[in-house]
VOGU-3710 file (C-alpha; in Angstrom, 3 decimals, decimal comma):
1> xxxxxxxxxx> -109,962/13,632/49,085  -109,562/11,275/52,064  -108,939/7,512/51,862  -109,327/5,083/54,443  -106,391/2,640/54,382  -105,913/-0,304/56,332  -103,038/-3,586/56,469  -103,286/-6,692/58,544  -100,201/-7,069/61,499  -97,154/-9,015/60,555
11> xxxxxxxxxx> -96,064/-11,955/62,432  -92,175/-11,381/62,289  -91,178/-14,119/65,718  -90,046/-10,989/67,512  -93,534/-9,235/67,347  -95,910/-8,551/70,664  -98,558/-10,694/70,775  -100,424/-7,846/72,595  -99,268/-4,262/72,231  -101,137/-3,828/68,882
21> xxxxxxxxxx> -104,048/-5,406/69,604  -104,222/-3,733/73,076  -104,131/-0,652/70,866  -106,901/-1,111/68,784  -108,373/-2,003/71,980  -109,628/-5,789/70,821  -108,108/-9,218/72,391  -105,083/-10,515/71,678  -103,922/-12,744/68,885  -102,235/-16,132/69,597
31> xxxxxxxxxx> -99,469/-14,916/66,761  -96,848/-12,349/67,447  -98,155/-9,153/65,811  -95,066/-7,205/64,986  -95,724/-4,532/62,252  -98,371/-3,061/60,253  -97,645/-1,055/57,048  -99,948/2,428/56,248  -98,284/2,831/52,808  -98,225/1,762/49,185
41> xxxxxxxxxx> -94,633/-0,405/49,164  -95,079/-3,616/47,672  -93,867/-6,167/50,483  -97,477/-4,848/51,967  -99,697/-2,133/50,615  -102,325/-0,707/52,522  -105,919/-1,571/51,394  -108,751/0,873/50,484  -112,449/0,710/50,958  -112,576/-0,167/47,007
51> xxxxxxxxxx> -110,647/-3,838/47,126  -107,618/-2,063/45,742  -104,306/-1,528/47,252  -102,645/1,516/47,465  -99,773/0,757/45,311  -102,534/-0,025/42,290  -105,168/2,924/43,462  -101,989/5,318/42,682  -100,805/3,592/39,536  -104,199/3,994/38,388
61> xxxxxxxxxx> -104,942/7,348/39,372  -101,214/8,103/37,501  -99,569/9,093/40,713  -96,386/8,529/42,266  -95,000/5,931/44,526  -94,951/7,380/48,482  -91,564/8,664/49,008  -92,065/7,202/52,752  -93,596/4,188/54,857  -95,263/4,968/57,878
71> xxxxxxxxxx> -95,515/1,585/60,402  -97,013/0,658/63,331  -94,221/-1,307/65,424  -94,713/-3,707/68,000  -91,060/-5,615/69,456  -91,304/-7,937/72,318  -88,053/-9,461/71,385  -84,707/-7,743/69,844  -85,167/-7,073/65,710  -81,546/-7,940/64,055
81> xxxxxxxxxx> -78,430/-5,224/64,522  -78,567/-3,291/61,265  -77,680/-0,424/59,521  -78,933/1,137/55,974  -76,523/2,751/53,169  -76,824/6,128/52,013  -78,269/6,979/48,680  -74,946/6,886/46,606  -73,875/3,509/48,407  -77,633/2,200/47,572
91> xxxxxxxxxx> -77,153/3,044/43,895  -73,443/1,844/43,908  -74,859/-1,450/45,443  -77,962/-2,186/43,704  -76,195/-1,298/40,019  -73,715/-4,021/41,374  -76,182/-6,716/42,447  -78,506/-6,205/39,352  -74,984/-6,620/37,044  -74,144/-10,168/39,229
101> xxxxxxxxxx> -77,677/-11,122/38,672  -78,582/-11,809/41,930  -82,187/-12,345/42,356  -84,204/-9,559/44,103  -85,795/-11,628/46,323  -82,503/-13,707/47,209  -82,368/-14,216/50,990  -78,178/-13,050/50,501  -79,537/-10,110/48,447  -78,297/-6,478/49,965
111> xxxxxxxxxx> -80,015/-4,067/47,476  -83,271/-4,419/46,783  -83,814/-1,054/45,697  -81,776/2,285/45,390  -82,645/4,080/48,020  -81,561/4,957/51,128  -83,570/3,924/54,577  -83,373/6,756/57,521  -85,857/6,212/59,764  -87,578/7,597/63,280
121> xxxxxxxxxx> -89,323/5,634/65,757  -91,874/7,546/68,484  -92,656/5,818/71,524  -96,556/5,161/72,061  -95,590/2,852/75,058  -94,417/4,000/77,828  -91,411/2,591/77,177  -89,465/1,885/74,236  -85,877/0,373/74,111  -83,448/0,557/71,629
131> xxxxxxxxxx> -80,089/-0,487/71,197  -78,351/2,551/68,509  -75,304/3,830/67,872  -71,778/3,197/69,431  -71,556/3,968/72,956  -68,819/6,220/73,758  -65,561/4,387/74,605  -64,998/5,347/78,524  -68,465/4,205/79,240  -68,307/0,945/77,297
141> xxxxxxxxxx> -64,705/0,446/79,275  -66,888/0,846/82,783  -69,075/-1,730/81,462  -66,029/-4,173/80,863  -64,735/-3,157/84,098  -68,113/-4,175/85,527  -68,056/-7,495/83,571  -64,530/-8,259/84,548  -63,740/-11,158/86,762  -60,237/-10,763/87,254
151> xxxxxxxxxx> -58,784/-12,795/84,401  -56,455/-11,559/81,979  -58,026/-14,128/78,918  -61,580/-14,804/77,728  -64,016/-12,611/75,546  -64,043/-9,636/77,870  -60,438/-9,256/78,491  -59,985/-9,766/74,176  -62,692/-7,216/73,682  -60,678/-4,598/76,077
161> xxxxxxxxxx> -57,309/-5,081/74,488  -58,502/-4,529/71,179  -60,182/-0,916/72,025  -56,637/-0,102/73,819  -56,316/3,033/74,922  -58,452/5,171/72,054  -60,254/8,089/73,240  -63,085/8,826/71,173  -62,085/10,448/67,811  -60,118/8,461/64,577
171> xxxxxxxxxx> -58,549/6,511/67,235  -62,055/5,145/68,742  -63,233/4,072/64,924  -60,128/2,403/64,218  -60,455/0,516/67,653  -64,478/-0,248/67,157  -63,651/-1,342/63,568  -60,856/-3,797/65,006  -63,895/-4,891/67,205  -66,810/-4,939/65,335
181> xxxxxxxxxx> -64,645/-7,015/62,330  -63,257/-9,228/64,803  -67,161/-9,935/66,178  -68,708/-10,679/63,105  -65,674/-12,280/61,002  -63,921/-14,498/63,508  -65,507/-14,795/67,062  -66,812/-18,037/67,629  -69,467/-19,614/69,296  -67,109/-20,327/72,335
191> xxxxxxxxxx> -66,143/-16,635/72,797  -69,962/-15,509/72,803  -70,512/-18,437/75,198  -67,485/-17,113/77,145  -69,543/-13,096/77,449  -72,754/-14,975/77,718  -71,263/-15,955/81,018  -69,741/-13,013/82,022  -73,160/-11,281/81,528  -74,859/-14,101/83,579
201> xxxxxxxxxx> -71,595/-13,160/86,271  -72,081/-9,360/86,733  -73,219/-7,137/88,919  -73,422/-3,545/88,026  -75,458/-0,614/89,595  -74,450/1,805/86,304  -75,257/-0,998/83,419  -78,139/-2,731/85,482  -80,403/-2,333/82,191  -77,843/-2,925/80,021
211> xxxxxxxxxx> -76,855/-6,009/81,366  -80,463/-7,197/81,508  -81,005/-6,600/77,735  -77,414/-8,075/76,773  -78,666/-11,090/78,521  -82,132/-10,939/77,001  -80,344/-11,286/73,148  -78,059/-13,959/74,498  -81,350/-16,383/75,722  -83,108/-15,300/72,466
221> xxxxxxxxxx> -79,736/-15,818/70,045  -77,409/-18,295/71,922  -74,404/-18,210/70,206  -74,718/-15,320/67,965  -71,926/-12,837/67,559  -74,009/-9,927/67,241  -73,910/-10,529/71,077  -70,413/-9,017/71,166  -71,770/-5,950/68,846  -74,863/-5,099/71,075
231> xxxxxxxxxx> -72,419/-4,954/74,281  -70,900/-1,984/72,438  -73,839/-0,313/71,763  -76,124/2,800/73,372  -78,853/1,186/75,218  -81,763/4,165/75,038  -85,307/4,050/76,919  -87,636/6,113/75,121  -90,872/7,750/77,012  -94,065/7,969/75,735
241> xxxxxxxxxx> -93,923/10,856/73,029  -90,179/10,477/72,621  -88,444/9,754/69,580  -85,210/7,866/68,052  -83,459/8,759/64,614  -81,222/6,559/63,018  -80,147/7,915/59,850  -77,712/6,536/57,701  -74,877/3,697/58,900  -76,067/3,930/62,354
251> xxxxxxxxxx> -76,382/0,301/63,864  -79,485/-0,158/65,720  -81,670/-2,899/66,845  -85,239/-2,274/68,771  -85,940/-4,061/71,913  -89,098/-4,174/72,910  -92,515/-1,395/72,921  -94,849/-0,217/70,675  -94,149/2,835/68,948  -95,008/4,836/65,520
261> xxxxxxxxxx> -92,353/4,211/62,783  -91,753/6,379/60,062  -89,210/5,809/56,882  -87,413/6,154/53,427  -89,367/4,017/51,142  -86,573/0,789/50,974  -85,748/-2,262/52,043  -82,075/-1,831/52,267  -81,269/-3,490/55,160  -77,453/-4,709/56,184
271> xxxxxxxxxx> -77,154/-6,736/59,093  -74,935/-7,070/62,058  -76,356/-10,130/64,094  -78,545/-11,157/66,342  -80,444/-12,807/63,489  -80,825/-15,798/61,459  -80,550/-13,787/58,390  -77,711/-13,614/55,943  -74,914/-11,096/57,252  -72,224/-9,566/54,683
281> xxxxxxxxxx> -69,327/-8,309/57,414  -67,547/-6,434/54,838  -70,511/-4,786/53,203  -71,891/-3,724/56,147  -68,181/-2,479/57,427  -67,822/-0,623/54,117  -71,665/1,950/55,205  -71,487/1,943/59,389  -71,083/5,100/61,156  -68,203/3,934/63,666
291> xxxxxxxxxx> -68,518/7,549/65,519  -69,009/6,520/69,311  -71,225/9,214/71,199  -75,102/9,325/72,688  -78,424/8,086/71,504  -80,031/10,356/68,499  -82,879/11,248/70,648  -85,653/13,718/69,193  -87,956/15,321/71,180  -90,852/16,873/69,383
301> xxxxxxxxxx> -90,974/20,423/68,707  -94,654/22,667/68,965  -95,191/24,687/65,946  -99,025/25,223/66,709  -101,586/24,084/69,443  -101,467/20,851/70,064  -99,318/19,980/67,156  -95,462/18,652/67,354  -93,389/17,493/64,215  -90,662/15,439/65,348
311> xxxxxxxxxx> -87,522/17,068/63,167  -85,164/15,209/61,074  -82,418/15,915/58,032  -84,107/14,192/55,330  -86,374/15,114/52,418  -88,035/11,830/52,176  -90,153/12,341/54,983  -91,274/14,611/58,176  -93,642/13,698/61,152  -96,284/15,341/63,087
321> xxxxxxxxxx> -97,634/14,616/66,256  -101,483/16,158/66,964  -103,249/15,830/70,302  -106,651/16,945/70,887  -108,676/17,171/73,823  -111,900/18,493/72,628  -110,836/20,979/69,787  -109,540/20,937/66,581  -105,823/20,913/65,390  -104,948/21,998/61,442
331> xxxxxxxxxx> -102,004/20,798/59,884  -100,539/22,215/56,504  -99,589/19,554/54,197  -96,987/19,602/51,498  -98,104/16,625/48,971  -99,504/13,185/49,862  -99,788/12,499/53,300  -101,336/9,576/56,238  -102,980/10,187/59,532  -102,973/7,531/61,667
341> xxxxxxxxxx> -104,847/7,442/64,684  -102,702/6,112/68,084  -105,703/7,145/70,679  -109,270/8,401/71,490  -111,459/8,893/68,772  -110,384/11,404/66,129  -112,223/13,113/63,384  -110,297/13,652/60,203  -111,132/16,372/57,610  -110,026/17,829/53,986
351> xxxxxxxxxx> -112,156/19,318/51,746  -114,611/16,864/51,642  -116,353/14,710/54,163  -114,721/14,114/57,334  -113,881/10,780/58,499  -113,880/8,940/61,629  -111,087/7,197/62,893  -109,773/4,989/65,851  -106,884/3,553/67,738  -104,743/1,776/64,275
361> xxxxxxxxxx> -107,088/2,821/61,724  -105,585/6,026/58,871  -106,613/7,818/55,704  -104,717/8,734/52,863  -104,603/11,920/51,655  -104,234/13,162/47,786  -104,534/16,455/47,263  -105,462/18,171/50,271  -103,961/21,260/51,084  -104,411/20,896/54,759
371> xxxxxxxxxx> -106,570/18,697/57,234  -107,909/19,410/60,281  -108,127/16,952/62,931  -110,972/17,083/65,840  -112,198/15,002/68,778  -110,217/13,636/71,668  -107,410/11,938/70,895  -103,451/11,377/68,982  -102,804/11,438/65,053  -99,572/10,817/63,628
381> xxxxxx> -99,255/12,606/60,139  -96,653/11,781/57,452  -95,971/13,170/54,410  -92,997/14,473/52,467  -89,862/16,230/53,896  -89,048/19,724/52,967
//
């Protein structure tokens, strides 16, 4: 059986105020419009045609929660640096939080569940920017180099001698870790002021979009130290149909684009700056990934006519990509599963009655063995990981 779902956007400040609704092809809201949740988690469950929400229609039909969240994501500003636990750290940090008796819903709260939070991001602009992972260290020295004015003081020059002479290996993570604590635990305003300058300063034909972005944070968080952690940081421009994992302790921050999201079901979430939000330095310190080295970019691989599943090393979730142009596409499903329509006009089908869907609009799926998916258009399918 097939059941239409359907959320209203978000207005987290660093949402579009036009990719979504451009989208679902209607005019733009006044609000930013940054996410909208396809999904039974309980910060926002989906609604069905009934007046239930999806969380409830499961509960009551004696199902289990989604093991995943599948989002609609819409950045015209940077989201916060952040980086999720794995599961042991997740159970080793919600056990502790729920023994100090810090509220769930405490705005200093780490763990709100115990789960860990990989995630993949496909581009549906045509382009998507990210900020992930630690840049490898020769290329982060060119960008000092390029940001250099000559003096041997000042945020640039501290930044440098700190990552000393490490190649990348144990060396580089002991240097970024000098960096990354020093950042977050005792930079102050004046020394993001001080690379807020040199950013305004530099000229650079290798870091051009780099530079651009680094400024972009600095206008949107003056002052904020996570400044000095997104300088360090693989800037990565995805292409329409192109996709981004970040799995466990990888820092990443989205920049700006609309693109299908697809994760863990958690909101473990440790921060690293740019953001108003509470940031624990040591706890996040104690879960990053401080390997330097490229972007985590996935490119989707065909397993059958006009179908692509974007692979990743989780069980909690895989994702398919279906294109049509006038046939049909069939996908075999493993459990519970949502289709969510990105383009055209798509026609969704199980074993019952097909139904009709458009640019933001999905079904959930019970017990279907398969569905097929006709018309002219894009579908995004999620459901369980092998």
């Amino acid at each position: 059986m097939l059941t239409p779902i359907s959320n209203e956007p978000r207005d987290y400040s660093w949402g579009s105020t036009t990719l979504i609704a451009g989208l679902e092809g209607r005019e733009p809201s006044d609000a930013p419009e940054a996410e909208i949740w396809y999904g039974d988690h309980a910060g926002c469950p989906s609604r069905t045609p009934d007046g239930r929400t999806l969380d409830v229609l499961l509960a009551d039909e004696g199902r289990p929660a989604l093991p995943f969240l599948l989002k609609l994501l819409a950045a015209a500003s940077s989201l916060s640096i952040q980086a999720h636990p794995t599961r042991a750290q997740a159970r080793e940090g919600f056990a502790r939080e729920e023994r100090a008796g810090v509220a769930r819903d405490a705005s200093d709260r780490l763990y709100r569940d115990d789960n860990h939070k990989p995630e993949i991001i496909v581009a549906l602009s045509d382009e998507f920017r990210a900020l992930v992972g630690l840049r490898p260290l020769a290329a982060t020295r060119r960008l000092l180099q390029d940001l250099d004015d000559g003096g041997d003081d000042g945020t640039v020059a501290d930044i440098r001698g700190m990552l000393g002479a490490a190649d990348d290996g144990e060396e580089a993570e002991t240097a970024l870790r000098r960096v990354l604590s020093w950042a977050l635990g005792e930079a102050d305003t004046a020394a993001v002021q001080d690379l807020t300058a040199a950013l305004d300063r530099a000229t650079s034909a290798e870091f051009a979009d780099e530079i651009a972005v680094l400024r972009a944070a600095a206008a949107d968080f003056p002052g904020d130290a996570g400044l000095i952690v997104a300088l360090l940081m693989n800037l990565v421009t995805l292409r329409r149909g192109e996709g981004l994992f970040a799995p466990a302790g990888v820092l990443h921050a989205y920049q700006s684009g609309l693109g299908v999201e697809l994760m863990a079901a958690s909101d473990n979430v440790l921060r690293g700056g740019l953001t108003p939000k509470h940031v624990d330095v040591p706890e996040l310190m104690s879960v990053v990934d401080l390997t330097p080295g490229p972007a985590p970019v996935i490119h989707g691989r065909p397993v059958a006519d006009a179908v692509v599943d974007y692979d990743t090393p989780v069980d909690d979730f895989a994702l398919s990509r279906i294109v049509v142009s006038g046939g049909e596409a069939r996908l075999v499903l493993t459990g519970p599963a949502i289709v969510l329509c990105t383009a055209g006009e798509v026609s969704v089908a199980g074993s019952g009655a097909p139904v009709a869907l458009r640019p933001g609009s999905a079904v959930y799926s019970a017990d279907e063995d398969a569905v097929t998916v006709t018309g002219t258009g894009e579908a995004f399918v999620a459901q369980p990981g092998v």
